[in-house]
C-alpha positions, -999 to +999 in steps of 0.1 A: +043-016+331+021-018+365+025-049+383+001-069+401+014-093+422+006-120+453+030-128+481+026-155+503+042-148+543+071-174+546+066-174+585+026-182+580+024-196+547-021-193+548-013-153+550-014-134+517-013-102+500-024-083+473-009-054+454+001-031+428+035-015+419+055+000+390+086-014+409+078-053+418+115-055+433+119-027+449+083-031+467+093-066+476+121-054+497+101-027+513+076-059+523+106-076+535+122-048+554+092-039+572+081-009+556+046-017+551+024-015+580+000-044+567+029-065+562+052-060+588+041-083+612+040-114+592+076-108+569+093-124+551+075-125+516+077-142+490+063-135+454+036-162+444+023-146+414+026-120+399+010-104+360+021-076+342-003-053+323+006-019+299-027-002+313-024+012+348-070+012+354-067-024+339-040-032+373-063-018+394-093-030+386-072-065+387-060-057+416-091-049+434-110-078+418-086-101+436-096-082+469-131-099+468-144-128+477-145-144+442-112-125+435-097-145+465-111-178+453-101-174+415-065-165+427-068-201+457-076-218+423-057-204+394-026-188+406 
């Protein structure tokens, strides 16, 4: 399973981010210990969404989708 998932910063709740893992615990906690560079600064995380797919391309093109402007504003509306 690849994982796309949304956090929402706890310390500025209008910062988000977007990713993909195989391991949505384990990349959590590397969010939350400061192990990401994009991330570091605005720790701690928590998930707001998060889907599951059996196709890895089908995650990334997800993933990437939710990177763009209509992306963004699907996920402000939907998730």
């Amino acid at each position: 399973m690849q994982y796309v998932y949304i956090l929402r910063s706890l310390s500025d709740p209008e910062r988000h981010y977007v990713g993909t893992t195989a391991d949505l615990k384990a990349r959590l906690a590397k969010h939350n210990e400061g192990g990401v560079a994009h991330t570091s600064k605005y720790g701690p995380w928590r998930i707001k969404t998060y889907l599951a797919f059996d196709d890895e391309a089908q995650a990334f093109g997800f993933e990437t989708y939710l990177k763009t402007g209509s992306g963004r504003a699907f996920a402000k509306k939907r998730l």
